[in-house]
NUVEXKOL-902570 format. One record per residue (C-alpha): residue number from 1; residue in one letter; x, y negated, z negated. Coordinates in steps of 0.05 Angstrom, whole numbers, plus 5000, padded with zeros to 4 digits. Layout:
BEGIN
  seq  type     x     y     z
  NUM     A     X     Y     Z
...
// end
This chain:
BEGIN
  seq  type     x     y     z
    1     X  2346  3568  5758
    2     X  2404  3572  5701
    3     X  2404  3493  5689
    4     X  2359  3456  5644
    5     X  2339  3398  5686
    6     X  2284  3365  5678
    7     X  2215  3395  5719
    8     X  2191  3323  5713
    9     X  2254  3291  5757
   10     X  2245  3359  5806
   11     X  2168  3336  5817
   12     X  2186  3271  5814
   13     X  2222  3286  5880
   14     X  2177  3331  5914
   15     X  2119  3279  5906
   16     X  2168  3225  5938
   17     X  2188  3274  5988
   18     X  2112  3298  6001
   19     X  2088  3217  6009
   20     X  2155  3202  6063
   21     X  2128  3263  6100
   22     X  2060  3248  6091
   23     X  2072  3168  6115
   24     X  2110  3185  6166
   25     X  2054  3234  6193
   26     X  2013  3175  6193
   27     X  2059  3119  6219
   28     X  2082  3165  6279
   29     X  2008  3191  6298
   30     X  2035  3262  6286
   31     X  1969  3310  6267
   32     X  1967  3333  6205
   33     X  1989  3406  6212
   34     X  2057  3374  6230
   35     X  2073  3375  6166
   36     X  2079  3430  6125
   37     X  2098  3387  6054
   38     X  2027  3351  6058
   39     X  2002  3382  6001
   40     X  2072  3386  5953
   41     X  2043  3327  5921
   42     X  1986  3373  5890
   43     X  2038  3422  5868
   44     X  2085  3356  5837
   45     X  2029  3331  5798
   46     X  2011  3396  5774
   47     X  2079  3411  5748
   48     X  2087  3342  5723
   49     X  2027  3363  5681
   50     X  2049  3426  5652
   51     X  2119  3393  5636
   52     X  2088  3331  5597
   53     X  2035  3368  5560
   54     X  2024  3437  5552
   55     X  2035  3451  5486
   56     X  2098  3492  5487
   57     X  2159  3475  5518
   58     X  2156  3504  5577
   59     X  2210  3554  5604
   60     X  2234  3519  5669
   61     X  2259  3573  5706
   62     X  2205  3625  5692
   63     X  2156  3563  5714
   64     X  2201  3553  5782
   65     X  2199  3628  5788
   66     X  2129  3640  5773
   67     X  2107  3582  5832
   68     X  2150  3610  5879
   69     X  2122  3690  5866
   70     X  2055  3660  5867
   71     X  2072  3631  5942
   72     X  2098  3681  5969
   73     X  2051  3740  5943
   74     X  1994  3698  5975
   75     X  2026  3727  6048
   76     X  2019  3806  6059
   77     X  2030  3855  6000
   78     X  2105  3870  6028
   79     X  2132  3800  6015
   80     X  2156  3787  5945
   81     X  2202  3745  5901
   82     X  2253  3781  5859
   83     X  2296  3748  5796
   84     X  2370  3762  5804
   85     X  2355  3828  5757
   86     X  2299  3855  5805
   87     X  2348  3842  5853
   88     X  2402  3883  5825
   89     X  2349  3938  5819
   90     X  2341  3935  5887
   91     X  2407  3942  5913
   92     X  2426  3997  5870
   93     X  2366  4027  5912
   94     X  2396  4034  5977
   95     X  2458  4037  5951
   96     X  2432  4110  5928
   97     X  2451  4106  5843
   98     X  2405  4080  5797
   99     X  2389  4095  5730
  100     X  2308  4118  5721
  101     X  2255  4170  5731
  102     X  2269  4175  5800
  103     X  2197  4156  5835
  104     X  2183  4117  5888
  105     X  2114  4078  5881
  106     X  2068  4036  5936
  107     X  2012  3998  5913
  108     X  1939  4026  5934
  109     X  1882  3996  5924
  110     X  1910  3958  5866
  111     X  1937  4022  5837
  112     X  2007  4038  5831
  113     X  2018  4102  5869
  114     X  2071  4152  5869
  115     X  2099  4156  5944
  116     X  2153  4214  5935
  117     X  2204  4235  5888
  118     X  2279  4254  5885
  119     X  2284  4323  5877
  120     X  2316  4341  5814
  121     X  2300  4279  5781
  122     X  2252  4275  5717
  123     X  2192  4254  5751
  124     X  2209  4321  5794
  125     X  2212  4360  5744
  126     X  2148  4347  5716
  127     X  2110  4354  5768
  128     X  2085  4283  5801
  129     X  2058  4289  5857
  130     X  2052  4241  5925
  131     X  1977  4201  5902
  132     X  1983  4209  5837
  133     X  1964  4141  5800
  134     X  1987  4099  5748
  135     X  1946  4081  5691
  136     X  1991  4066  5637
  137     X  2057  4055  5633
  138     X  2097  4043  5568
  139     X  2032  4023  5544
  140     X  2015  3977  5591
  141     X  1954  3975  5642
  142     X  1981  3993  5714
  143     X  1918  3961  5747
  144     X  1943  3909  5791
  145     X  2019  3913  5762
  146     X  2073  3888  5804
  147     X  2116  3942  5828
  148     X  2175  3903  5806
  149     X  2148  3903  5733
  150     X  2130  3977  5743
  151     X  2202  3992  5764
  152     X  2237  3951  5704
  153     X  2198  3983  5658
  154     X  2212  4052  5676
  155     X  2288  4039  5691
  156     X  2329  4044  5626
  157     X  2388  4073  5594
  158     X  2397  4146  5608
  159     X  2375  4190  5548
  160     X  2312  4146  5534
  161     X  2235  4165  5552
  162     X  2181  4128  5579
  163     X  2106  4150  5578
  164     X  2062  4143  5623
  165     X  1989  4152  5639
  166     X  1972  4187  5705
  167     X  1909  4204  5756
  168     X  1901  4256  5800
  169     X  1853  4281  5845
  170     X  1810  4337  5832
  171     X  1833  4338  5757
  172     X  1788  4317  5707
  173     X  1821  4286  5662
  174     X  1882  4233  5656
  175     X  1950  4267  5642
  176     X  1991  4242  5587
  177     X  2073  4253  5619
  178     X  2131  4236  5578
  179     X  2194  4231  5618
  180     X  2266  4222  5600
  181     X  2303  4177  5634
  182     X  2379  4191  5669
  183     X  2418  4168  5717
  184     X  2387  4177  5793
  185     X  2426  4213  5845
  186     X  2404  4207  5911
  187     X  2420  4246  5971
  188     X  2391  4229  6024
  189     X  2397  4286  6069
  190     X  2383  4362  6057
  191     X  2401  4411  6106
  192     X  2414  4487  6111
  193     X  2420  4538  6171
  194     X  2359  4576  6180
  195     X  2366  4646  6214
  196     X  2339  4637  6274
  197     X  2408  4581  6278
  198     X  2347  4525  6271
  199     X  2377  4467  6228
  200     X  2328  4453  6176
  201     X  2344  4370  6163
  202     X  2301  4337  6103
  203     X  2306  4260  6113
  204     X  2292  4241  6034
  205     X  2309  4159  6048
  206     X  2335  4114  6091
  207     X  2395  4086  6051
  208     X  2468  4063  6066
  209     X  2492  4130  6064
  210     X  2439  4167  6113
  211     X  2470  4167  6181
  212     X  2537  4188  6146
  213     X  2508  4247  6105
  214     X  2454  4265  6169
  215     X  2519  4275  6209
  216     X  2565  4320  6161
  217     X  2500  4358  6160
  218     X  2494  4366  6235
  219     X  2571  4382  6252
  220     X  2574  4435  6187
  221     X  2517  4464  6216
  222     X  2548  4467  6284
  223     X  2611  4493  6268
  224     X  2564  4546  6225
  225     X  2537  4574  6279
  226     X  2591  4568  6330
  227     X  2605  4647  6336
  228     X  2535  4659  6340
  229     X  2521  4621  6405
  230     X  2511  4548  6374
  231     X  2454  4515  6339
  232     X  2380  4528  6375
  233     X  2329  4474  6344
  234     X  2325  4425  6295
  235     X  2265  4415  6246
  236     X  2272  4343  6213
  237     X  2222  4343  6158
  238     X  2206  4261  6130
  239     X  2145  4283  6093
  240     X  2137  4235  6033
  241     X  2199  4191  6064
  242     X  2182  4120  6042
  243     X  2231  4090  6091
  244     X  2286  4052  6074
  245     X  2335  4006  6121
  246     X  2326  3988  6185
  247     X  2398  3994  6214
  248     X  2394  4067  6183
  249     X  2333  4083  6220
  250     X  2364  4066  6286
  251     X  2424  4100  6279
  252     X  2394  4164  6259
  253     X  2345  4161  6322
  254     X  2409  4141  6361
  255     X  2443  4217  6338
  256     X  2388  4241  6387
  257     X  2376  4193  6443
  258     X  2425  4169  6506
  259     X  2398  4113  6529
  260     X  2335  4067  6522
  261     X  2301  4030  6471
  262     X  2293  4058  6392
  263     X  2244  3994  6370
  264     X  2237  3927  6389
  265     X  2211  3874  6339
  266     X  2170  3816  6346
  267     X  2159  3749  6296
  268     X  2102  3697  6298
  269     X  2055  3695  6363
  270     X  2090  3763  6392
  271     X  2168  3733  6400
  272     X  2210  3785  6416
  273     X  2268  3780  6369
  274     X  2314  3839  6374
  275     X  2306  3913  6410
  276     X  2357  3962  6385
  277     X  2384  4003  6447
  278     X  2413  4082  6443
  279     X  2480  4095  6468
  280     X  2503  4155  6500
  281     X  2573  4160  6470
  282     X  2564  4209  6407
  283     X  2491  4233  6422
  284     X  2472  4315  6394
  285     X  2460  4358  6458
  286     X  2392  4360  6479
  287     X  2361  4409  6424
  288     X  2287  4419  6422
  289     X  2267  4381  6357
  290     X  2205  4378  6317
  291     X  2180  4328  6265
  292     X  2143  4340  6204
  293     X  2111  4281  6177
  294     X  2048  4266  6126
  295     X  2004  4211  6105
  296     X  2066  4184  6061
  297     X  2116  4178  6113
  298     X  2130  4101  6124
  299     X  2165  4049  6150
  300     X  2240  4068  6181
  301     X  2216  4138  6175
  302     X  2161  4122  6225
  303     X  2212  4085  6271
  304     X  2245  4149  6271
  305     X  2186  4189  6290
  306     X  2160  4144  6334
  307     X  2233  4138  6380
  308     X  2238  4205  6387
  309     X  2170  4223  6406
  310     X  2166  4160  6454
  311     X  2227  4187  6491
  312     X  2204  4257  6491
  313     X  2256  4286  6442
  314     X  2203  4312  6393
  315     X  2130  4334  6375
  316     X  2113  4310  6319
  317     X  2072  4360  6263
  318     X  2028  4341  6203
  319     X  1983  4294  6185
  320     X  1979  4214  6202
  321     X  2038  4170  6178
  322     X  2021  4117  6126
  323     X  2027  4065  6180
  324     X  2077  3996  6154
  325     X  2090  3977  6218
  326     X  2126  3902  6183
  327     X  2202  3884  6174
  328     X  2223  3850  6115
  329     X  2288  3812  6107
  330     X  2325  3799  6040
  331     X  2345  3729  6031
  332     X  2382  3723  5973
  333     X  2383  3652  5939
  334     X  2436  3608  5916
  335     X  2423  3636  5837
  336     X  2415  3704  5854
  337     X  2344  3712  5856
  338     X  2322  3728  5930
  339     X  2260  3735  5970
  340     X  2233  3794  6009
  341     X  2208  3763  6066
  342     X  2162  3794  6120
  343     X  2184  3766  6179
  344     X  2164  3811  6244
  345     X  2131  3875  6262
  346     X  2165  3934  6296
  347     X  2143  3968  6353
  348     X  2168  4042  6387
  349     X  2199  4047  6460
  350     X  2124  4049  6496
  351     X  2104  3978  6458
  352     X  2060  4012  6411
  353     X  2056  3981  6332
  354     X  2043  4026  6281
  355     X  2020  3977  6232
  356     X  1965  3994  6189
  357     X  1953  4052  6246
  358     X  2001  4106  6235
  359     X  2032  4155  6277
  360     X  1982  4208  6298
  361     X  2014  4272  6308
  362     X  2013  4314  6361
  363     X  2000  4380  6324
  364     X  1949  4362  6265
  365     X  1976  4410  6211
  366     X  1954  4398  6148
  367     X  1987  4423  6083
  368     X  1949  4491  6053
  369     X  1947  4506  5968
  370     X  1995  4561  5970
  371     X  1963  4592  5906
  372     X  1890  4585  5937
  373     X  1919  4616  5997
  374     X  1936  4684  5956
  375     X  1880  4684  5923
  376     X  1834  4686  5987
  377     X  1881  4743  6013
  378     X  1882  4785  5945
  379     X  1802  4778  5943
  380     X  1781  4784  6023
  381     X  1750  4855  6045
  382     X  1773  4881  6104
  383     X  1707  4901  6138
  384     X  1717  4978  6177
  385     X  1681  5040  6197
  386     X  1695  5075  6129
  387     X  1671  5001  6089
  388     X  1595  5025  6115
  389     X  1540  5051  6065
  390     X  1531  5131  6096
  391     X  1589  5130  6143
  392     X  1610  5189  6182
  393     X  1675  5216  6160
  394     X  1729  5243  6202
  395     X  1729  5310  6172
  396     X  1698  5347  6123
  397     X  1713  5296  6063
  398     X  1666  5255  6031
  399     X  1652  5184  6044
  400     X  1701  5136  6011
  401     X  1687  5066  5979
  402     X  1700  4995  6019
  403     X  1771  4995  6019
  404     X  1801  4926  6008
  405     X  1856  4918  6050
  406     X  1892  4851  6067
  407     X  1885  4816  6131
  408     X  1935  4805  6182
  409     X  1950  4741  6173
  410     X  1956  4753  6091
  411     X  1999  4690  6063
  412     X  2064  4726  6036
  413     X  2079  4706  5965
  414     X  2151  4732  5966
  415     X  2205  4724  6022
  416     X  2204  4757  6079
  417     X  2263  4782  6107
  418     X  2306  4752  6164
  419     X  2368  4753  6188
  420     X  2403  4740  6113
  421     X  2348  4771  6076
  422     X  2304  4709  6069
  423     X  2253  4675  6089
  424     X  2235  4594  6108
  425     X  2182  4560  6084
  426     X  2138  4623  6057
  427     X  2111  4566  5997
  428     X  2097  4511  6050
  429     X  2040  4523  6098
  430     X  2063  4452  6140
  431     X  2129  4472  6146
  432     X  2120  4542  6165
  433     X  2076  4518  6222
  434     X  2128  4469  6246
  435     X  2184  4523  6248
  436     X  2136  4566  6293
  437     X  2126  4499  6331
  438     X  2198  4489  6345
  439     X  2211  4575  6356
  440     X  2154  4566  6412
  441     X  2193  4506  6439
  442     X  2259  4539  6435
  443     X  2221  4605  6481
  444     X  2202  4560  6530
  445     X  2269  4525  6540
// end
């Protein structure tokens, strides 16, 4: 811990402090599962052990480090220790800068597992994908990596590359990526003005700067369309939104609601701890809103979701949310190492938890290959009078050959035109389907 005392003095202590519990258990007829230290004196011999005789000296901090990772990791796969520099890592996180690839990972099944990416960012540009796995990094076998040591080794200084080793379904082989790292910007909100004066909002993280950024967004866009009779709907799209802060979640959910609860959370045997409450001062006028959400949505994301639709503010479009329904709290120690402590699970306004459940939408949509799409338009036969062996003709002429024509509902590979001369989402099937969603709202307001 940045001082070379002796390990033998520290379990020294803890076996003196483990037999004063443990006697005092006894002397006072207390049960045994009074006393949480009982079984310190295992861990004191054991380190008494290692100090006096492996054969190395052993590092003392990497040894206190190591029992303390190995404590808490026993608890649920969202508690973990961090050493002051995974610590650092993780604060440039949510402070939005880092220097990296610019991936965000969850751990699946023992695999490391791309959750989303920052758009513009090198793992962008070449084309990860949400589900892609790791299985080599810097050669070095993801299987059961830490995410930590996953996220050290592909941080580094701008300019450098790391390699890595990836698997993806429905391709037959592992792809070999090299990727050069650079300095991460993250903005955490995307919007833009649609035609129809439907605010298109993409919700990328839930960082420090969020609420701020979700706001400039929402008054540009009403000042935008001020002349044109003021802004109609709002799509928020958190597809592949990996969550992020709590505070930020609220106060984003809190732009659209006046009153009531946004989540409650509850510790050990169901102990309400907090509820976070909307306020009416500053709330967005009562625009019909849909979510789009998929199967990597998570955590504050689906606090989000979950308020709105609770309250009746939004329908919600896509597929199930990945369904972390557990708060963690940082607790940073006296060194500057710090735990990531799970210490309650969240639940939306009706009292329903999410955890390991997911939010179920209320339009199942789910996300169409674009290219497979135009490929099944350019190659259907549009089956008419004229298409039939022997056909009568209309005049004198003679009978023509099946015409191929496309179908009505052809997927367009180009943009349509609107009001500007473009057209939303004509690449993505989900959010195509949730704009027509929130037009059909919008018609019946």
């Amino acid at each position: 811990m940045g001082t070379k005392r002796s390990l033998w003095t520290l379990a020294t202590v803890i076996a003196a402090f483990a037999g004063g519990a443990w006697g005092a258990s006894v002397a006072g007829a207390v049960p045994e599962r009074a006393s949480p230290y009982r079984n310190l004196g295992v861990f004191a011999r054991a380190l008494a052990h290692v100090e006096m005789s492996w054969v190395e000296e052993a590092d003392q901090d990497a040894l206190l480090y190591g029992a303390i990772r190995g404590m808490v990791e026993t608890l649920d796969p969202h508690s973990s220790f961090m050493t002051p520099e995974e610590y650092r890592i993780l604060t440039s996180d949510t402070q939005g800068q880092f220097g990296g690839i610019g991936v965000e990972i969850e751990v699946q099944d023992g695999w490391l597992t791309v959750l989303s990416t920052f758009e513009g960012g090198p793992a962008h540009r070449a084309a990860l994908r949400p589900g892609d796995r790791f299985l080599v990094i810097e050669n070095r076998d993801a299987r059961d990596m830490r995410i930590m040591d996953a996220v050290r080794i592909m941080r580094g200084e701008p300019g450098t590359r790391v390699h890595v080793r990836i698997r993806r379904e429905g391709e037959p082989r592992a792809l070999e990526i090299a990727l050069t790292r650079e300095v991460i910007q993250v903005e955490a909100v995307e919007a833009r003005v649609l035609p129809d004066r439907v605010v298109y909002v993409r919700i990328r993280a839930f960082q420090e700067t969020t609420t701020t950024e979700l706001r400039r967004a929402l008054d540009r866009a009403q000042a935008e369309t001020e002349d044109a009779g003021g802004v109609r709907g709002v799509l928020i799209d958190m597809r592949d939104n990996a969550g992020g802060l709590l505070d930020e979640a609220v106060r984003v959910s809190d732009e659209f609601l006046d009153a009531g609860a946004i989540v409650s959370t509850r510790g050990r045997g169901g102990q309400l701890l907090g509820e976070a409450q909307a306020h009416r001062a500053g709330t967005r006028p009562s625009w019909p809103i849909v979510v789009l959400v998929n199967g990597y949505t998570a955590s504050a994301a689906e606090i989000v979701a979950g308020a709105l639709r609770d309250h009746g503010r939004a329908v919600i479009v896509g597929t199930r949310t990945f369904g972390k329904g557990s708060v963690q709290n940082v607790i940073e120690l006296p060194d500057g190492s710090a735990l990531k402590l799970t210490v309650a699970r969240y639940f939306t306004p009706n009292g329903t938890s999410i955890q390991a459940h997911g939010i179920e939408p209320d339009m199942i949509i789910e996300q169409l290959d674009q290219a497979l799409l135009s490929e099944a338009a350019s190659t259907r036969t549009q089956i008419r009078e004229e298409s039939l062996p022997g056909h009568l003709t209309g005049d004198d002429t003679a009978a023509v050959q099946p015409a191929e024509l496309p179908p009505r509902d052809t997927p367009r590979t180009g943009p349509t035109p609107g009001a500007d001369g473009s057209a939303p989402f004509a690449d993505d099937f989900q959010a195509r389907m949730a704009h027509q969603t929130l037009r059909a709202l919008i018609a019946a307001n």
